[in-house]
N, C-alpha and C positions, 0 to 999 in steps of 0.2 A: 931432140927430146919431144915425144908427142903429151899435151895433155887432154884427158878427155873428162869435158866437164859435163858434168850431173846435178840433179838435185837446183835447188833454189841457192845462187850466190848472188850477196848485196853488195852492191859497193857503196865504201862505208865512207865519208868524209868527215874532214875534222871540220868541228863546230869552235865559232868565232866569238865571240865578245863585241861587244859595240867598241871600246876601243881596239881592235884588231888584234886581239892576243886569243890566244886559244882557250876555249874556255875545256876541259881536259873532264869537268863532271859533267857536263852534259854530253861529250863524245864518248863517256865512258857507259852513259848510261843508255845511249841509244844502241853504242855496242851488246852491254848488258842486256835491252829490250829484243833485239834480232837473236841471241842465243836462247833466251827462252821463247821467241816465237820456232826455235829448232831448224834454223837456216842452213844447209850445208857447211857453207863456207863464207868468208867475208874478204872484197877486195877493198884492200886502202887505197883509196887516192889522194895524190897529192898534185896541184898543180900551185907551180909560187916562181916566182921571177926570183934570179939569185939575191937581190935587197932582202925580198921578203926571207929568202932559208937565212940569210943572214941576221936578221932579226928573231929566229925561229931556234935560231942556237945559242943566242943571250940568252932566252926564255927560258931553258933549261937548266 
């Protein structure tokens, strides 16, 4: 599979909470801010040591 990118793409992270929990309205709203700034595309990233996906799947 070739991809060929274009255009302005953000990579987008999730935003945290002082106690370490995802705060989901300010990732949503910085999300929200890149679509109306007209950004191509958005990469998510994620880096987390398996404790933390673990703790990342109670929060749900």
């Amino acid at each position: 599979m070739t991809v060929t990118w274009q255009g302005v793409c953000a990579a987008v992270m999730a935003q945290f909470s002082a106690d370490d929990s995802i705060n989901f309205a300010t990732t949503a709203n910085m999300s929200d801010e890149l679509i109306n700034k007209a950004v191509h595309g958005m990469i998510a990233l994620a880096i987390a040591s398996p404790t933390n996906l673990t703790k990342l799947k109670w929060a749900r």
